[in-house]
KEDRENMI-280363 format. One record per residue (C-alpha): residue number from 1; residue in one letter; y, x negated, z negated. Coordinates in steps of 0.1 Angstrom, whole numbers, plus 5000, padded with zeros to 4 digits. Layout:
<recs>
<rec NUM; A; <Y; X; Z>>
...
</recs>
This chain:
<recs>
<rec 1; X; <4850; 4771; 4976>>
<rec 2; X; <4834; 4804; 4980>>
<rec 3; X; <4848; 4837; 4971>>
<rec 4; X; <4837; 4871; 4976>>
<rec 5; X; <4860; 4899; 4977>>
<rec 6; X; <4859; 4939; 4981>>
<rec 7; X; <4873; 4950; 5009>>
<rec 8; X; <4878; 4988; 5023>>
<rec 9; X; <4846; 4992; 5004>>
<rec 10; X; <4831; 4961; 5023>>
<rec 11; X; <4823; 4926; 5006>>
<rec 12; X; <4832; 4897; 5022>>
<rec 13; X; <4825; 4862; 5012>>
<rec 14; X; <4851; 4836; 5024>>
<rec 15; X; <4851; 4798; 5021>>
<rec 16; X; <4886; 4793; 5008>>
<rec 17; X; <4910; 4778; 4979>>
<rec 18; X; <4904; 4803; 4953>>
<rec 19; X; <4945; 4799; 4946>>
<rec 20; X; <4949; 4813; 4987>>
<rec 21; X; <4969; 4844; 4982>>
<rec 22; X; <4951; 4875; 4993>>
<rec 23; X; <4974; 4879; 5020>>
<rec 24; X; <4964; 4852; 5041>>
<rec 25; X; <4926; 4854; 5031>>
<rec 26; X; <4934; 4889; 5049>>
<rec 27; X; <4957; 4883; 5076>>
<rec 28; X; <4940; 4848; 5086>>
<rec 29; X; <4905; 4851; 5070>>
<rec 30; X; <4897; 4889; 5081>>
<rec 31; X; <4923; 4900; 5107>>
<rec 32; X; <4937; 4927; 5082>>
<rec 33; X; <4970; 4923; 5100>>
<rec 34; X; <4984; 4958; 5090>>
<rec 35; X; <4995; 4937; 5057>>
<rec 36; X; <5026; 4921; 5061>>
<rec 37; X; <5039; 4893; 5054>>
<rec 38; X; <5080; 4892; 5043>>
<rec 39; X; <5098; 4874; 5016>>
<rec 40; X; <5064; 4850; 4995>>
<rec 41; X; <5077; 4862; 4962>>
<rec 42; X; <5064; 4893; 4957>>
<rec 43; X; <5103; 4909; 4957>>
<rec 44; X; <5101; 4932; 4989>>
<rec 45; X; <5069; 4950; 4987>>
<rec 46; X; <5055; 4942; 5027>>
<rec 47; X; <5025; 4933; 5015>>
<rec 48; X; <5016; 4956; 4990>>
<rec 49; X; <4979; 4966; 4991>>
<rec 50; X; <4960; 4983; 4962>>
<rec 51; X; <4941; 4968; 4939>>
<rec 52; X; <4920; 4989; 4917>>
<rec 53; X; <4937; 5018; 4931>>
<rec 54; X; <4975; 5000; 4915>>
<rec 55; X; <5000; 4986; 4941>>
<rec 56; X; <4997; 4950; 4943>>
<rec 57; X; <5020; 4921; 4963>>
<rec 58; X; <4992; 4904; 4976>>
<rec 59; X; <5014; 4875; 4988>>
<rec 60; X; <5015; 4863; 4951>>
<rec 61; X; <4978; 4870; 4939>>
<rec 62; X; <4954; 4845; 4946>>
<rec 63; X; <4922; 4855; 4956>>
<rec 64; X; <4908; 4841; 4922>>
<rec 65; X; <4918; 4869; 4900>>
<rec 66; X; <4904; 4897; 4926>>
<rec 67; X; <4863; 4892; 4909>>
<rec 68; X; <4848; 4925; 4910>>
<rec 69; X; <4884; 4940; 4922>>
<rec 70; X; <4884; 4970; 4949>>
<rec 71; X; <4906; 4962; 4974>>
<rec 72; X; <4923; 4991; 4997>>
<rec 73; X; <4947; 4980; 5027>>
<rec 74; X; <4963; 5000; 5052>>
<rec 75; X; <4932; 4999; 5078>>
<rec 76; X; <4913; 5017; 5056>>
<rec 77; X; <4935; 5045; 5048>>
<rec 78; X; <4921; 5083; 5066>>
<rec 79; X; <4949; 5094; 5085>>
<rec 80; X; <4944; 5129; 5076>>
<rec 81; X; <4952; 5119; 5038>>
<rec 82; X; <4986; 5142; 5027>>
<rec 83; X; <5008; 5111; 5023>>
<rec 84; X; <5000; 5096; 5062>>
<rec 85; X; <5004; 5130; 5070>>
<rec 86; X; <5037; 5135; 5054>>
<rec 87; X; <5052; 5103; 5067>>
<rec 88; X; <5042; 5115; 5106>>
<rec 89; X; <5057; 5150; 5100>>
<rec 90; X; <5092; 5135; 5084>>
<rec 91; X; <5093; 5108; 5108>>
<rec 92; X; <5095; 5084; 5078>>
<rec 93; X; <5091; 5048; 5097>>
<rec 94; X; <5123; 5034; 5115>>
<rec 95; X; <5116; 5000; 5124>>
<rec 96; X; <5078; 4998; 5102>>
<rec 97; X; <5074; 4967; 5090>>
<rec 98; X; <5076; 4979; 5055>>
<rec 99; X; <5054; 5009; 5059>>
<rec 100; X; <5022; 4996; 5052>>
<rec 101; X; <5033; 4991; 5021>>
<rec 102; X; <5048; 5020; 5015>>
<rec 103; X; <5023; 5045; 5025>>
<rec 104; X; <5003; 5023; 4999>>
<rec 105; X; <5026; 5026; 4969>>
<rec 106; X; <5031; 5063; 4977>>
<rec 107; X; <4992; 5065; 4979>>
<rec 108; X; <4989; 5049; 4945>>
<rec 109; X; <5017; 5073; 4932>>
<rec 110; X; <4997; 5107; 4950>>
<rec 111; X; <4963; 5097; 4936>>
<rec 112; X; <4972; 5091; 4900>>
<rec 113; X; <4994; 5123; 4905>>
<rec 114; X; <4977; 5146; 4925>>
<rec 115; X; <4955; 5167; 4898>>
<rec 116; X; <4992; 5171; 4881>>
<rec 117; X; <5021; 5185; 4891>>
<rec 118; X; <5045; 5166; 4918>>
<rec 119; X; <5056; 5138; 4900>>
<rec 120; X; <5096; 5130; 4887>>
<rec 121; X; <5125; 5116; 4906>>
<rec 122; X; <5121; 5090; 4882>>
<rec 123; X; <5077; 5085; 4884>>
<rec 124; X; <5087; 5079; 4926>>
<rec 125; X; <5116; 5053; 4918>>
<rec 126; X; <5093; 5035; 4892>>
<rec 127; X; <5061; 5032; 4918>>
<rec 128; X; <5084; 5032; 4949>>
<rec 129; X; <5099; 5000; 4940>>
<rec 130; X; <5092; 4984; 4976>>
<rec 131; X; <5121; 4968; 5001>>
<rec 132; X; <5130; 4990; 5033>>
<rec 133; X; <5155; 4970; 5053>>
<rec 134; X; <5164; 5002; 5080>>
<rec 135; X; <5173; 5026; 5047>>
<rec 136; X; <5145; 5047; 5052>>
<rec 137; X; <5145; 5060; 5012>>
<rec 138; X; <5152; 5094; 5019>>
<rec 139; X; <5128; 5099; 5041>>
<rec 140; X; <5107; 5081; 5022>>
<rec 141; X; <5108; 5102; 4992>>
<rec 142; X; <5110; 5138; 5014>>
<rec 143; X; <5077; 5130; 5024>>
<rec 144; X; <5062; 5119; 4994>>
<rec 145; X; <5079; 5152; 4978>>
<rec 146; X; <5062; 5169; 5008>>
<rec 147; X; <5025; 5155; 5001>>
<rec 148; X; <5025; 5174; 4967>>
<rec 149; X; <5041; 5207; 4984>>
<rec 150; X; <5018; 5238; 4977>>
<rec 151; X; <5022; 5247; 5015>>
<rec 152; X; <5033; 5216; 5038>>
<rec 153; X; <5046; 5240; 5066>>
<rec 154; X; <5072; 5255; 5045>>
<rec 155; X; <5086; 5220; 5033>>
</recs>
C-alpha cells in the first residue's frame, strides 16, 4: 500500500504496510540512518524524531497516523542552530547513539521556548525524558541551559 509522508520538508511516497513504524520506513525506505534504533518500545528515546514540531518515538508510530504530519529528523537539522551548537561547545555526546534523539527533544524544548525565558529544571526533565546509557545528563542539560544564555561565550 502506498503512503506518502513529509519529510525534512520533502514528500515521499513509499509502497509499504501502512502499520511499518516510521522508523524503518526511514532507516530502510529513505536511508535516514541518523535515527536510531534501541529498545522497540518507545522507552529509551533513540529514535525520537519530531513530528509536528513534538518529540515522537518513531519506533512505535506507524506510518499510518503521520497523514499530512511534518516530519523533522536529525539530517535535517542546521548545524548552526543554538542547541547543535551548544552540544559541540559542552562536549555533550560520549558514546552518541542517543544523541539524535536528544538534540531532537532539546530542539522541541528550545523552539516552544525560545520567545520565553529559559525554561524550568522541571520543563527540561518533562521533555528530556530520553535514555542515555554513558550518563551524559549533565551535560545534557548545561548545554540546553547554554542554548537560552543571553551571551553563549560567557556560559
Amino acid at each position: 500500500m502506498s503512503t506518502t509522508l513529509t519529510i525534512n520538508e520533502q514528500t515521499h511516497s513509499l509502497d509499504i504496510d501502512p502499520d511499518t513504524p516510521l522508523l524503518w520506513a526511514l532507516r530502510d525506505h529513505l536511508q535516514l540512518t541518523g535515527t536510531k534504533f534501541s529498545c522497540g518500545k518507545g522507552l529509551c528515546g533513540a529514535c525520537t524524531v519530531l513530528v509536528d514540531q513534538k518529540p515522537t518515538r518513531s519506533c512505535i508510530t506507524p506510518v499510518s497516523t503521520l497523514n499530512q504530519a511534518q516530519i523533522t529528523t536529525i539530517e535535517s537539522l542546521d548545524p548552526n542552530h543554538p542547541i547543535v551548537q551548544a552540544w559541540q561547545k559542552k562536549d555533550v555526546p560520549q558514546c552518541g547513539y542517543c544523541q539524535s534523539g536528544q538534540i531532537l527533544s532539546a530542539v522541541s524544548l528550545y523552539e516552544q521556548a525560545k520567545t520565553a525565558d529559559k525554561p524550568s529544571d522541571d520543563a527540561i526533565k518533562t521533555t528530556m525524558t530520553n535514555l542515555c546509557r554513558c550518563g551524559s545528563y549533565p551535560e545534557i542539560k548545561q548545554a540546553i541551559d547554554l542554548s537560552f544564555a543571553t551571551n553563549p561565550q560567557e556560559a
